[in-house]
Backbone of each chain as ProteinMPNN parsed JSONL, in Angstrom:
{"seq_chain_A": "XXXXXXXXXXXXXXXXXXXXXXXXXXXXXXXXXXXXXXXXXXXXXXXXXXXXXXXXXXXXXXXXX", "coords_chain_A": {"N_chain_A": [[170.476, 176.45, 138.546], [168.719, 176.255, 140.865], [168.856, 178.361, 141.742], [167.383, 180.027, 139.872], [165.13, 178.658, 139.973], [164.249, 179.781, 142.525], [164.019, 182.909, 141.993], [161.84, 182.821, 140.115], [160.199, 181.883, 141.778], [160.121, 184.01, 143.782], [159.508, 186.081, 142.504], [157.016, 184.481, 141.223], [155.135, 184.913, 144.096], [155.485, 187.725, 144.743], [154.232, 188.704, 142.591], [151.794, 189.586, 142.754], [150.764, 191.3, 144.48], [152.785, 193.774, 143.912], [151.336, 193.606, 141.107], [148.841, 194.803, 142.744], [149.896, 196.855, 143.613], [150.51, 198.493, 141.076], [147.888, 198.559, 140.071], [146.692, 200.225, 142.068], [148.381, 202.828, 141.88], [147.249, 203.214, 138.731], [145.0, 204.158, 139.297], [144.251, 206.746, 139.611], [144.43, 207.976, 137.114], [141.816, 206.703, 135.505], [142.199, 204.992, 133.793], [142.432, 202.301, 134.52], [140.922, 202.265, 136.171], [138.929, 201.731, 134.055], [139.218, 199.43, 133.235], [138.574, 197.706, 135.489], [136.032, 198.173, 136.039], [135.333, 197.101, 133.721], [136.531, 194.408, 133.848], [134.986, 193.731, 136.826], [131.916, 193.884, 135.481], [132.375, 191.432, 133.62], [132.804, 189.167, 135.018], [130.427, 189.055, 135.885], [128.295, 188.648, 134.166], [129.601, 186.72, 133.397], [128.796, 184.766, 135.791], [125.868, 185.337, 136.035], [125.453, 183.879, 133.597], [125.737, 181.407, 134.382], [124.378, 180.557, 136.096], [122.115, 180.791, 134.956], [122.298, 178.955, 133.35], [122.498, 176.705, 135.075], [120.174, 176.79, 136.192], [118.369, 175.924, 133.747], [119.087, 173.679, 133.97], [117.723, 172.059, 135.655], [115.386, 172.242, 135.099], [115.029, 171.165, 132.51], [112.699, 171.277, 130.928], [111.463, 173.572, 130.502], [113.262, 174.942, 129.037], [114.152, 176.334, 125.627], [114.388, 176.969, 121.969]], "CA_chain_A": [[169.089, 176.02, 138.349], [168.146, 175.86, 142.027], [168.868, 179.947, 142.193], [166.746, 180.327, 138.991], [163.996, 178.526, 140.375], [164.303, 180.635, 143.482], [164.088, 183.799, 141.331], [160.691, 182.397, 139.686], [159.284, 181.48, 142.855], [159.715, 185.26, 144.323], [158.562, 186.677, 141.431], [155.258, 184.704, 141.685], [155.166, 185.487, 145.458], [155.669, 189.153, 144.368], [153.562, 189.503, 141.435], [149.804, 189.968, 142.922], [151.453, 192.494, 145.464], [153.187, 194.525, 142.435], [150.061, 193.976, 140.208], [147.77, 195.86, 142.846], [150.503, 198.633, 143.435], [150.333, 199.254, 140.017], [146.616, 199.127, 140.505], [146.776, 201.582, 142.862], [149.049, 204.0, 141.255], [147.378, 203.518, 137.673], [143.487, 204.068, 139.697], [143.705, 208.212, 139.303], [144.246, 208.231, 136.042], [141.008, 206.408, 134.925], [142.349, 203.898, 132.869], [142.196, 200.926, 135.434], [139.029, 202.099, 136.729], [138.012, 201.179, 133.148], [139.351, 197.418, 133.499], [138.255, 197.531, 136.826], [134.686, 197.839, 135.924], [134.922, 195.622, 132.723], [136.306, 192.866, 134.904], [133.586, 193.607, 137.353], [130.765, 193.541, 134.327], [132.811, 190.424, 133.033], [132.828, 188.246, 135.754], [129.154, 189.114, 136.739], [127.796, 188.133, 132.779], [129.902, 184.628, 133.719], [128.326, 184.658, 137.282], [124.716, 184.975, 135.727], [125.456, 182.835, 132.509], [125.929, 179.949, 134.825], [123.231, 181.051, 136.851], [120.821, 180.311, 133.872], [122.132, 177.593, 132.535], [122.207, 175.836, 136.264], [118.48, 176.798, 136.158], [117.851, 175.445, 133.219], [119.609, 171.843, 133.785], [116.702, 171.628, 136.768], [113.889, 172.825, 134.459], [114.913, 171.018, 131.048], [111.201, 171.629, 129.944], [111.592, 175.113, 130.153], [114.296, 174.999, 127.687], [113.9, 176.603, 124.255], [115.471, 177.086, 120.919]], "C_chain_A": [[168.226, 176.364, 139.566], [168.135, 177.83, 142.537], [167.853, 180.821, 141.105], [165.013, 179.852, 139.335], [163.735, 179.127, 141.577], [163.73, 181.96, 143.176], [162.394, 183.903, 140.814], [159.877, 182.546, 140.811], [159.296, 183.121, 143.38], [159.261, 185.673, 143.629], [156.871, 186.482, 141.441], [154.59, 185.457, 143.024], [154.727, 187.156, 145.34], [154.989, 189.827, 143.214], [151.993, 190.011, 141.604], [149.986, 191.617, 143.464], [151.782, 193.905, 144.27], [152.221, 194.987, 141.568], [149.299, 194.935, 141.074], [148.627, 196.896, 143.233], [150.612, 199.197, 141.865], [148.929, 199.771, 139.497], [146.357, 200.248, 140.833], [147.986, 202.889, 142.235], [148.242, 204.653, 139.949], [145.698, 204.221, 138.423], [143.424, 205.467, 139.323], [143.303, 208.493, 137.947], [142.684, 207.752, 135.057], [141.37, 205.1, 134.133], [141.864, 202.781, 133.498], [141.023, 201.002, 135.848], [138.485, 201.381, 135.628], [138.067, 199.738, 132.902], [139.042, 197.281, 134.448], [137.033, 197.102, 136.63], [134.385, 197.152, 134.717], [135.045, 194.086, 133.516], [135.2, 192.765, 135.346], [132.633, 192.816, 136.05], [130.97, 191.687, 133.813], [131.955, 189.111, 133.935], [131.185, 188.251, 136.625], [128.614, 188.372, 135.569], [128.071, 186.516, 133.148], [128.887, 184.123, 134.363], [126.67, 184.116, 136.288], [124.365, 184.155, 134.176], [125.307, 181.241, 133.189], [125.124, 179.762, 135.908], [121.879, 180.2, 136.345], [120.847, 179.336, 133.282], [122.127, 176.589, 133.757], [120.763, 175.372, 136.1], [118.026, 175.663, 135.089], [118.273, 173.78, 133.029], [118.95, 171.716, 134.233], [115.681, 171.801, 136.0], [114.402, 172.153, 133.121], [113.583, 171.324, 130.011], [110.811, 173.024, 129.722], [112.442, 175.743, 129.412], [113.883, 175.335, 126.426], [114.948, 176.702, 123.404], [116.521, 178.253, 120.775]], "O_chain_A": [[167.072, 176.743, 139.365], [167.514, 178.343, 143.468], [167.541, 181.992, 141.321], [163.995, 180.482, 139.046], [162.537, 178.943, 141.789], [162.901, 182.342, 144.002], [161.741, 184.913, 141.075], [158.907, 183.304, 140.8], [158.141, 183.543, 143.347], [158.087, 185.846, 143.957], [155.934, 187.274, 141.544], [153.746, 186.352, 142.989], [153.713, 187.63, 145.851], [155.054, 191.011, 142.883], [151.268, 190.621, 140.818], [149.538, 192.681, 143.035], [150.986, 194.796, 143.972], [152.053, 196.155, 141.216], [148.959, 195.963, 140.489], [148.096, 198.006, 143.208], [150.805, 200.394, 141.655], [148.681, 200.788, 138.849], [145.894, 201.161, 140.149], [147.823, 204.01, 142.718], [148.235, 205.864, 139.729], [145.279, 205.035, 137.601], [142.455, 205.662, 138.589], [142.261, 209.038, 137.582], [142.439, 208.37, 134.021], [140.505, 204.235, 133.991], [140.852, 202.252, 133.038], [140.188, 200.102, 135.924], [137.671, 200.488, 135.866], [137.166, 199.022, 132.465], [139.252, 196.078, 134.605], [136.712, 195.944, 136.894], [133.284, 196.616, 134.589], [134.271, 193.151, 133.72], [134.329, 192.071, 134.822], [132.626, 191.623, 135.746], [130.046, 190.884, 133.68], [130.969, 188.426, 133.661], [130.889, 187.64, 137.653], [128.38, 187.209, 135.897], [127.322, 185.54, 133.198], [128.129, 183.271, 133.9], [126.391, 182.964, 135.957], [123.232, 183.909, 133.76], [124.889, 180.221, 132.64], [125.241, 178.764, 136.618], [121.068, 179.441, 136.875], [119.907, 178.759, 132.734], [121.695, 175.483, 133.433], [120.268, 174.255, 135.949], [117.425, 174.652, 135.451], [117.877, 172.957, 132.203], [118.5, 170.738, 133.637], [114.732, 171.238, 136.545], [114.023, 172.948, 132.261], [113.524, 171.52, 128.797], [110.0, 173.471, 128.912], [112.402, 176.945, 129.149], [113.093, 174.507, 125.973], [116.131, 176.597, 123.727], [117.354, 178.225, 119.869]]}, "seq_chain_B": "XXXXXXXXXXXXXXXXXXXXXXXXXXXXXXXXXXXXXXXXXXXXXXXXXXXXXXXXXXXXXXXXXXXXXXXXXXXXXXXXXXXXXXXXXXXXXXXXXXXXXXXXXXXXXXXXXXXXXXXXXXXXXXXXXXXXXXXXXXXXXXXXXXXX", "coords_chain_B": {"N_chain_B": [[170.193, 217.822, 126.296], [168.859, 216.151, 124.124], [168.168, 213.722, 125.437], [166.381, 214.437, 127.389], [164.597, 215.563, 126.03], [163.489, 212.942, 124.74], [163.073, 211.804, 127.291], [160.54, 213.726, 127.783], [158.823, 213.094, 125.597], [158.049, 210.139, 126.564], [157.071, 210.897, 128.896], [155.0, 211.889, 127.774], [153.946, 210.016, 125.719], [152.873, 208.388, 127.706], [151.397, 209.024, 129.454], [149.112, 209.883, 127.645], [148.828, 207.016, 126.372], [147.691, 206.183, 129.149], [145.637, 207.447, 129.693], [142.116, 207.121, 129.205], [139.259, 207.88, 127.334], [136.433, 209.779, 128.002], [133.872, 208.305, 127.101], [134.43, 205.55, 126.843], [134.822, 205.128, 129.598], [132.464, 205.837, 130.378], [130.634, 204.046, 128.829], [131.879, 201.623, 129.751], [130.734, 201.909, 132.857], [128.33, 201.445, 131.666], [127.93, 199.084, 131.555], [128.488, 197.459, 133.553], [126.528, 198.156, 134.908], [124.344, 196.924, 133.144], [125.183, 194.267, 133.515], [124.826, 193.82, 136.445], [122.062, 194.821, 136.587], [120.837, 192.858, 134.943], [121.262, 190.193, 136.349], [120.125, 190.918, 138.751], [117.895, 190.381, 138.033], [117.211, 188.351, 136.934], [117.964, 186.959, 139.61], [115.61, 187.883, 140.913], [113.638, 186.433, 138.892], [114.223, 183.637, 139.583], [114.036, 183.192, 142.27], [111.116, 183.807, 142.185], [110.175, 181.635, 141.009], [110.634, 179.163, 142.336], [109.278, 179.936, 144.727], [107.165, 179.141, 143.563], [105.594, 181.465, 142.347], [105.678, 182.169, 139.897], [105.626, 180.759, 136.546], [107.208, 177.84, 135.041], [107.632, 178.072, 132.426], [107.677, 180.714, 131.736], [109.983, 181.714, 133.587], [111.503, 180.992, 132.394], [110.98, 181.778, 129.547], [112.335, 184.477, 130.575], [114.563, 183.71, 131.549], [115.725, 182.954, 128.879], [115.96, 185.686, 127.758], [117.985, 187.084, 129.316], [119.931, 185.316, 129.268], [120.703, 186.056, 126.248], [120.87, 188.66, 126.358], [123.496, 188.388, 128.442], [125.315, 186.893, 127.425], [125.627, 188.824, 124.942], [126.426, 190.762, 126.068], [129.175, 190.116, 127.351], [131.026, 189.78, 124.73], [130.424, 192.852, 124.11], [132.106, 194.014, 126.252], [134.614, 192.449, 125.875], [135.262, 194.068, 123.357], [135.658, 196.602, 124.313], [137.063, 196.065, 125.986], [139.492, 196.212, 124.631], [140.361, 198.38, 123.42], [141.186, 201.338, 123.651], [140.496, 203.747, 123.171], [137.225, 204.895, 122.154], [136.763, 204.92, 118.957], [135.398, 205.907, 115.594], [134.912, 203.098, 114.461], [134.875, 201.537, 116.052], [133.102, 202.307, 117.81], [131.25, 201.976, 115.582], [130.886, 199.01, 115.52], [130.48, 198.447, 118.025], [128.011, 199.114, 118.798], [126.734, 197.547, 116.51], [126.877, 195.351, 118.075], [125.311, 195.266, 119.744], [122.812, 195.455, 118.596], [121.255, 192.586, 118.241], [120.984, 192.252, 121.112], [118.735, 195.01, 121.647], [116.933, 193.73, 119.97], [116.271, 191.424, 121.393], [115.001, 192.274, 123.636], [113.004, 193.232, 122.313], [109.497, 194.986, 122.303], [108.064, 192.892, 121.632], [108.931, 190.481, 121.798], [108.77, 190.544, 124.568], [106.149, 189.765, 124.951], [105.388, 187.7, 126.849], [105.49, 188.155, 129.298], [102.494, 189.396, 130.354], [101.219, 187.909, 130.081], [102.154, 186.967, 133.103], [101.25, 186.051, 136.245], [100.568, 186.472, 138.569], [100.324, 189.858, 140.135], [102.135, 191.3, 141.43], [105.181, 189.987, 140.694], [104.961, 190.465, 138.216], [105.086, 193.086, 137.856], [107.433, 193.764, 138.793], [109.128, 192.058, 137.253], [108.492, 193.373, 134.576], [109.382, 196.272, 135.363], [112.184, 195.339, 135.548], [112.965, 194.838, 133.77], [112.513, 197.349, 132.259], [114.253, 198.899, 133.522], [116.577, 197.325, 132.272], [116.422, 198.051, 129.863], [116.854, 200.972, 129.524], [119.272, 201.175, 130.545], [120.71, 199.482, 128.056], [120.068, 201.775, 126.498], [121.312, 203.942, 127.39], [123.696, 203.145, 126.664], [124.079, 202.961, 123.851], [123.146, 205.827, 123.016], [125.64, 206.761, 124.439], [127.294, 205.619, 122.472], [126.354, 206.408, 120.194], [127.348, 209.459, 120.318], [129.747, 212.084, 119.29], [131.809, 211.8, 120.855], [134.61, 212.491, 123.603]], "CA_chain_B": [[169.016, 217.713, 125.547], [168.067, 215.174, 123.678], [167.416, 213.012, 126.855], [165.502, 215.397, 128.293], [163.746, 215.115, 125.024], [163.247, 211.678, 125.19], [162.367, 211.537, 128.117], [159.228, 213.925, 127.612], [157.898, 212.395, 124.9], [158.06, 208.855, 126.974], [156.408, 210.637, 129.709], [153.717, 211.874, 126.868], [153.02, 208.954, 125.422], [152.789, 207.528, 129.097], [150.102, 209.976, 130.249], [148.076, 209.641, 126.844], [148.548, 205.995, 127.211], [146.834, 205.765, 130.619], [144.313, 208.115, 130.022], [140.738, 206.507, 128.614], [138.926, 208.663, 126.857], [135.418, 209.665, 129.161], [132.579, 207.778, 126.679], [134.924, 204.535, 127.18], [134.463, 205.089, 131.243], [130.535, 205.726, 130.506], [130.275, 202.796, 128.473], [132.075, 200.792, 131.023], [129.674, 202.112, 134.118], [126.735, 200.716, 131.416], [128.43, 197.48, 131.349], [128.538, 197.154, 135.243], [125.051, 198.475, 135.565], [123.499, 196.135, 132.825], [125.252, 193.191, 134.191], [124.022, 193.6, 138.271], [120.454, 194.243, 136.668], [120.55, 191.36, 134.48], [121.822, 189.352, 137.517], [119.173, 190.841, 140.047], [116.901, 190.061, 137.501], [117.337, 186.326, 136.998], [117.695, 185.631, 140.413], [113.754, 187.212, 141.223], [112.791, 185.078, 138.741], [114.101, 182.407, 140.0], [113.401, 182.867, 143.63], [109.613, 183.287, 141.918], [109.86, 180.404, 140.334], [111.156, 178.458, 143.564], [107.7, 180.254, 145.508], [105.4, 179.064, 142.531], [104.901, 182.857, 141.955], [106.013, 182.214, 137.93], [105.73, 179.478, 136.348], [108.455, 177.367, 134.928], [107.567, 178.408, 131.317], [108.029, 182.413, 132.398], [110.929, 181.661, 134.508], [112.389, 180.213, 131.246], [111.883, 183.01, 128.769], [113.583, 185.459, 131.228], [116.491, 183.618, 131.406], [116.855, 183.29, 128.11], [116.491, 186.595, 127.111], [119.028, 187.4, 130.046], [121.171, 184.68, 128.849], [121.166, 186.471, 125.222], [121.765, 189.712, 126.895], [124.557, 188.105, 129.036], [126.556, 186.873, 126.151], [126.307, 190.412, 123.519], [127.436, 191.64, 126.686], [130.678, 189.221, 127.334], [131.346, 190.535, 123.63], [130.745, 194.001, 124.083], [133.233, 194.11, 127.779], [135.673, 192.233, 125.26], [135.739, 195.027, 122.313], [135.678, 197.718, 125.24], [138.507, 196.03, 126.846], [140.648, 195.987, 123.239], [140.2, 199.598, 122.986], [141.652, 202.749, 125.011], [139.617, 204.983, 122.875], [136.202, 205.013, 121.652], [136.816, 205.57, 117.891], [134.413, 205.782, 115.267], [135.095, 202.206, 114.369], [135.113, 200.502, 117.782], [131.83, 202.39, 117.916], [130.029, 201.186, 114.817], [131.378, 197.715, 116.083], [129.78, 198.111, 119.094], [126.778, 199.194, 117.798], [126.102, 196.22, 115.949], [127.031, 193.922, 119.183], [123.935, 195.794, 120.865], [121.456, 195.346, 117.957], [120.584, 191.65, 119.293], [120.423, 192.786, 122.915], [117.939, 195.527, 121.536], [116.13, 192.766, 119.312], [115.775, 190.659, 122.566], [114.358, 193.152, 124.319], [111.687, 194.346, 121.773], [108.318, 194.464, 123.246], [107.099, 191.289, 121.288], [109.712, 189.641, 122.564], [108.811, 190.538, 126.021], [104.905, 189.981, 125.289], [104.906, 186.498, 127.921], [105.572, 189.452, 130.613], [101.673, 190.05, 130.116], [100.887, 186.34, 131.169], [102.603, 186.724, 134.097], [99.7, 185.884, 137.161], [101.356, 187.43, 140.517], [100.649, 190.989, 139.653], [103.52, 192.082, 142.21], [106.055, 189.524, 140.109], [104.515, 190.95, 136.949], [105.076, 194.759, 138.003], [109.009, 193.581, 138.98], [109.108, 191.645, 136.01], [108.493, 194.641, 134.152], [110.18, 197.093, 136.039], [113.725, 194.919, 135.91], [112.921, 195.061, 131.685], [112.705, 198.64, 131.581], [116.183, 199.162, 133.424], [117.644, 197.292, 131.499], [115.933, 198.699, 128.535], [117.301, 201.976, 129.806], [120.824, 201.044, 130.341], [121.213, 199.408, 126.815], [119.469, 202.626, 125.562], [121.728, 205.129, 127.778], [124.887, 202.987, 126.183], [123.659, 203.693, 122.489], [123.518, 207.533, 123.122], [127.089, 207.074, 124.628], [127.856, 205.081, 121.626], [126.069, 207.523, 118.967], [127.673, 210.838, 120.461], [130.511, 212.256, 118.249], [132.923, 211.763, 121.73], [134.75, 213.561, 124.178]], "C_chain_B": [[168.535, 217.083, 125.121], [167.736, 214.02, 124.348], [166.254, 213.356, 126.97], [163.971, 215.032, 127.279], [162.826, 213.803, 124.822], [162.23, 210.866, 126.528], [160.519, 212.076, 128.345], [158.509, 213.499, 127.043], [157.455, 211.075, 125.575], [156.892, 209.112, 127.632], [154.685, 211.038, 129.248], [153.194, 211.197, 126.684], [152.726, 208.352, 126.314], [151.309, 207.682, 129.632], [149.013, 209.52, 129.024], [147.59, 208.19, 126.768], [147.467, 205.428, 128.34], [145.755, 206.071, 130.461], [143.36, 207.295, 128.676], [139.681, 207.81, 128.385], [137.281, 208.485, 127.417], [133.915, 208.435, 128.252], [133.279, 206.666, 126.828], [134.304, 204.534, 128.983], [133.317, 205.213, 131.507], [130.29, 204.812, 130.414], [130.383, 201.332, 129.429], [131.019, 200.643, 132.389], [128.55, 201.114, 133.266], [127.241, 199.399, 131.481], [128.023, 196.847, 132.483], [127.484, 197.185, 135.042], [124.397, 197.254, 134.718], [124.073, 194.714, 133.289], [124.479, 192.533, 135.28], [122.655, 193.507, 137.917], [120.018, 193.286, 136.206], [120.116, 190.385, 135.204], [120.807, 189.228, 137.938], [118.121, 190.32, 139.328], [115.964, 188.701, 137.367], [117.449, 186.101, 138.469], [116.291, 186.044, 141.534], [113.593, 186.468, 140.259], [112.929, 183.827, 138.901], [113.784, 181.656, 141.49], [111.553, 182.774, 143.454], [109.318, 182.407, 141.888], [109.653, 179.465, 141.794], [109.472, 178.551, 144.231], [107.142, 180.053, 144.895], [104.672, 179.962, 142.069], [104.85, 182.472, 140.16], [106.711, 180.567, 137.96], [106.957, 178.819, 135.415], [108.887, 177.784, 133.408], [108.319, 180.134, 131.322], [109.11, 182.543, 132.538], [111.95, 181.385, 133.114], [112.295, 180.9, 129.997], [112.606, 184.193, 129.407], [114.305, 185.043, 131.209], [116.643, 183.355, 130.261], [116.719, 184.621, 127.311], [117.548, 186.76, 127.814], [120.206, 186.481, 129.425], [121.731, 185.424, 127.245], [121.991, 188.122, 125.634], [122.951, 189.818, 127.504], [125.934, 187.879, 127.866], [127.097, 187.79, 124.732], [127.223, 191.009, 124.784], [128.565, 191.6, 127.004], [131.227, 189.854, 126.008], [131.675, 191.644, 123.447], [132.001, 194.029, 124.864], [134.476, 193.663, 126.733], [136.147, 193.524, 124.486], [135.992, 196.159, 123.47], [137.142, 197.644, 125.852], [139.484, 196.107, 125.515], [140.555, 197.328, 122.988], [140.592, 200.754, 124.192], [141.2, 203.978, 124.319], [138.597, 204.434, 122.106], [136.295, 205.717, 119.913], [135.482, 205.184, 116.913], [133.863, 203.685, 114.822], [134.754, 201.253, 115.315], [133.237, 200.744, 117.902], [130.5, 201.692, 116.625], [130.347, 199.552, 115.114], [130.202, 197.111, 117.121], [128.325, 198.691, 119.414], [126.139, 198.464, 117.501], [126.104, 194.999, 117.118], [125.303, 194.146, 119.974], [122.378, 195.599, 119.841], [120.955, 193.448, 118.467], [119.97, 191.642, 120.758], [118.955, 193.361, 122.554], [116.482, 193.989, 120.752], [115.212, 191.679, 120.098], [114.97, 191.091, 123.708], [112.971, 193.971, 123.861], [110.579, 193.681, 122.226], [107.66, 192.96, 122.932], [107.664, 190.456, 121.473], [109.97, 189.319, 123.675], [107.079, 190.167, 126.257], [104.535, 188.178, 126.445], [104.77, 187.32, 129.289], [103.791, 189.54, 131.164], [100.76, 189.034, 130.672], [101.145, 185.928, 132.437], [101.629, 186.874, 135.81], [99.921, 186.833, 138.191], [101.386, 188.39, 140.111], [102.311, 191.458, 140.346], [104.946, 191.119, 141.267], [105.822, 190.236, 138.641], [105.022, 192.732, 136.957], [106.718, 194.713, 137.918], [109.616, 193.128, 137.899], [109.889, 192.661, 135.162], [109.324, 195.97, 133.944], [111.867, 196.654, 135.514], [113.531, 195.249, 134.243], [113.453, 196.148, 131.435], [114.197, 199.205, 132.391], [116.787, 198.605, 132.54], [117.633, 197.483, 130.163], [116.897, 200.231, 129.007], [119.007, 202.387, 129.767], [121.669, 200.756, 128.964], [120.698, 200.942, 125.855], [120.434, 204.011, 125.829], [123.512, 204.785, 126.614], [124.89, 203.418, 124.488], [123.382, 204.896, 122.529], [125.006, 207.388, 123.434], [128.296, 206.821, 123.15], [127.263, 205.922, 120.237], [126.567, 208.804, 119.101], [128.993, 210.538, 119.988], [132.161, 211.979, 119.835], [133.216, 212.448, 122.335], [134.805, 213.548, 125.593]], "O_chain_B": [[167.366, 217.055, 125.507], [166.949, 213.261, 123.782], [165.235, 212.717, 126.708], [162.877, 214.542, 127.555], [161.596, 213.8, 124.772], [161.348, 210.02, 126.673], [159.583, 211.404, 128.779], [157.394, 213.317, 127.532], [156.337, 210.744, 125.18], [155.882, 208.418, 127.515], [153.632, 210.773, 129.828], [152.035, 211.129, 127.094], [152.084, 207.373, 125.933], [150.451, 206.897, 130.037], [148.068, 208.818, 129.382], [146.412, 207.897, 126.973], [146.68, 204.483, 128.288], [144.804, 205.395, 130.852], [143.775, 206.984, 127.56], [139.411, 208.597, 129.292], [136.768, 207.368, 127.366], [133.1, 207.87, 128.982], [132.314, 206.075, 127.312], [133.343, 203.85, 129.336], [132.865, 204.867, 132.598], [129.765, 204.208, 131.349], [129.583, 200.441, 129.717], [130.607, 199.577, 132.846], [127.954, 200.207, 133.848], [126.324, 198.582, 131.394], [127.316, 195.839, 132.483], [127.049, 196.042, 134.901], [123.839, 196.434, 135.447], [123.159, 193.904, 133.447], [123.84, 191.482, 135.329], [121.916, 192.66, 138.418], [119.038, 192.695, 136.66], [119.07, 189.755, 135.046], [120.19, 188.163, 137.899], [117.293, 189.721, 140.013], [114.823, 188.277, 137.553], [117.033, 184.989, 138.796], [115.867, 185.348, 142.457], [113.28, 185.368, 140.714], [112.128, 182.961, 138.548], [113.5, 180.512, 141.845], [110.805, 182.081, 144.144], [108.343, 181.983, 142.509], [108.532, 179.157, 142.199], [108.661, 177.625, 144.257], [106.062, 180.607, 145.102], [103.568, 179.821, 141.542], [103.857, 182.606, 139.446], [107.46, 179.805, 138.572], [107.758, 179.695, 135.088], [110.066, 177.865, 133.065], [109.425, 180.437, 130.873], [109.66, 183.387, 131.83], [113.143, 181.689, 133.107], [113.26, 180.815, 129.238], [113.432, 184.828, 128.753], [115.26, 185.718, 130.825], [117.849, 183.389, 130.02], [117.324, 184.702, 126.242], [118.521, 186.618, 127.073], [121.302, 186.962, 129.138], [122.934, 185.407, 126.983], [123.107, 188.564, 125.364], [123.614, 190.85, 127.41], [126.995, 188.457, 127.631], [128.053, 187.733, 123.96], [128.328, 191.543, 124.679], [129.236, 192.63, 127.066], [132.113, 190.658, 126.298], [132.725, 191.949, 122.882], [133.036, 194.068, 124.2], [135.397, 194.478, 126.688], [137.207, 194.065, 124.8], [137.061, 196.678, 123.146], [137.992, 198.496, 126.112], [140.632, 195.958, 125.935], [140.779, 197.425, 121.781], [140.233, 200.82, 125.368], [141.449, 205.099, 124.761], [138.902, 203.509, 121.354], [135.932, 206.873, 119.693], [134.646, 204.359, 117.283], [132.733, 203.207, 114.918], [134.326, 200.133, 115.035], [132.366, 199.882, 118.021], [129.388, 201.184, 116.768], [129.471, 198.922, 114.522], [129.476, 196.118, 117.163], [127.761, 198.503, 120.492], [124.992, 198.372, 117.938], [125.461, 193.952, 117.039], [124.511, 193.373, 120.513], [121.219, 195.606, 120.254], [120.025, 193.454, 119.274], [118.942, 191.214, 121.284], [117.976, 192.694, 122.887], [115.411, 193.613, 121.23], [114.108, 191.209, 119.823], [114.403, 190.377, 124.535], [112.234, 194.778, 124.427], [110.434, 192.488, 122.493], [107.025, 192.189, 123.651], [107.089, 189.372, 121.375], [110.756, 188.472, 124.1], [106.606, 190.217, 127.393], [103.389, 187.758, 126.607], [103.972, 187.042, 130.184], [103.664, 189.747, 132.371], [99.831, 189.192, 131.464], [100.669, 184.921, 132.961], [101.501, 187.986, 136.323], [99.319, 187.879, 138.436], [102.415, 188.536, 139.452], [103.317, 191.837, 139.746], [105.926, 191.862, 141.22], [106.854, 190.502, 138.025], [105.246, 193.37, 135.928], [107.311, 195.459, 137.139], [110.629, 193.705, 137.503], [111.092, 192.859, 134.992], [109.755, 196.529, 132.935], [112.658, 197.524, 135.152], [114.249, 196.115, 133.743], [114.452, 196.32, 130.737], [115.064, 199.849, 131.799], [117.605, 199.258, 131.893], [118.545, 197.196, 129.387], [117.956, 200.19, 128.38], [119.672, 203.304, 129.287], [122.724, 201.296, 128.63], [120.985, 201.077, 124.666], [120.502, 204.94, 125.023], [124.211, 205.629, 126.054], [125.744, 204.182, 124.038], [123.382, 205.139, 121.322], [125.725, 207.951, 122.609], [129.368, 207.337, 122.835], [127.993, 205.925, 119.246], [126.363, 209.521, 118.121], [129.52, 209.426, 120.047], [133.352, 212.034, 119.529], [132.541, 213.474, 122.248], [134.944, 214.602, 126.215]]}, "name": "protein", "num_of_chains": 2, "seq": "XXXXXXXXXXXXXXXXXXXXXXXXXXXXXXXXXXXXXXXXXXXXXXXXXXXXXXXXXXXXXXXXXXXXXXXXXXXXXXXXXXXXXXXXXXXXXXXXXXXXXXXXXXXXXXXXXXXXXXXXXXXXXXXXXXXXXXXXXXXXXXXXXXXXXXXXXXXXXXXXXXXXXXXXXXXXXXXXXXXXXXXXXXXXXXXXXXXXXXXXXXXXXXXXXXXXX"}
């Protein structure tokens, strides 16, 4: 059990590391660039979704349908 | 031989696999780009707002067209990301995700722009519109060409 949870635990340790060498290997080909810049896009849409709706908790009267 | 075999085809389907077909990697760049201008967009009008340049009414249909534009676009980035080629399908898909964006963006939907007092917020205003009029307009050519 105690060598299995050992096993787990490097793995997490070892999986960001792994993930961006595969990053970096898959980057010539184009593919990853293209999740690269959806993430990007993604996490910016969040960014300014919560942007606007911050805004608009301070401004409720500027709120529409 | 039939390794060898094996093995090429693996490293075929490996390579075709990886590779993203170039109007996917356009579409993507428009994704990025209409995001950041969205972004920069909303936060002059809200540093306006803050300076009393635009008023709270103003300040509050830009964000929500931006907020409608923000969420076709969470949609689109999804179907984009479920796809490693741009087929005709994916494209009339994503097509239809962009006719709201466009809808939100049509001029009579932008006519409070016209009310806007602070000429110099009114010109930026403006200005941030027609990028991102431009970007949803460059992604619909990417998304109407036959591919490639």
């Amino acid at each position: 059990m105690e060598t299995a949870l050992a096993i787990v635990n490097l793995f997490n340790a070892a999986a960001p590391g792994i993930a961006n060498l595969i990053l970096l290997i898959r980057n010539k080909d184009g593919s990853i660039t293209v999740a690269q810049m959806l993430n990007q896009a993604d996490s910016t849409f969040d960014a300014n979704i919560k942007e606007a709706s911050d805004w608009f908790k301070t401004h409720p009267q500027a709120q529409q349908g | 031989m039939k390794r060898s075999m094996i093995l090429f085809m693996s490293l075929v389907l490996f390579l075709q696999a990886a590779c993203s077909d170039r109007d996917l990697q356009k579409a993507s760049k428009s994704m990025v780009v209409l995001a950041t201008a969205v972004g920069e967009l909303q936060k002059d009008a809200i540093a306006a707002n803050e300076q009393k340049l635009l008023s709270d009414q103003a300040a509050g249909e830009i964000l929500q067209v931006c907020l409608k534009i923000n969420a076709g676009g969470k949609q689109i980035d999804a179907v984009l990301r479920s796809v490693r080629q741009l087929d005709s399908d994916s494209r009339k898909n994503l097509i239809a995700l962009l006719s709201p964006i466009s809808q939100a963006l049509d001029s009579r939907q932008l006519e409070f722009i016209a009310g806007i007092k602070d000429p110099a917020i009114k010109q930026k205003t403006d200005a941030a519109f027609i990028l991102v009029r431009t970007t949803i307009a460059s992604l619909q050519i990417v998304l109407a060409s036959s591919g490639g």
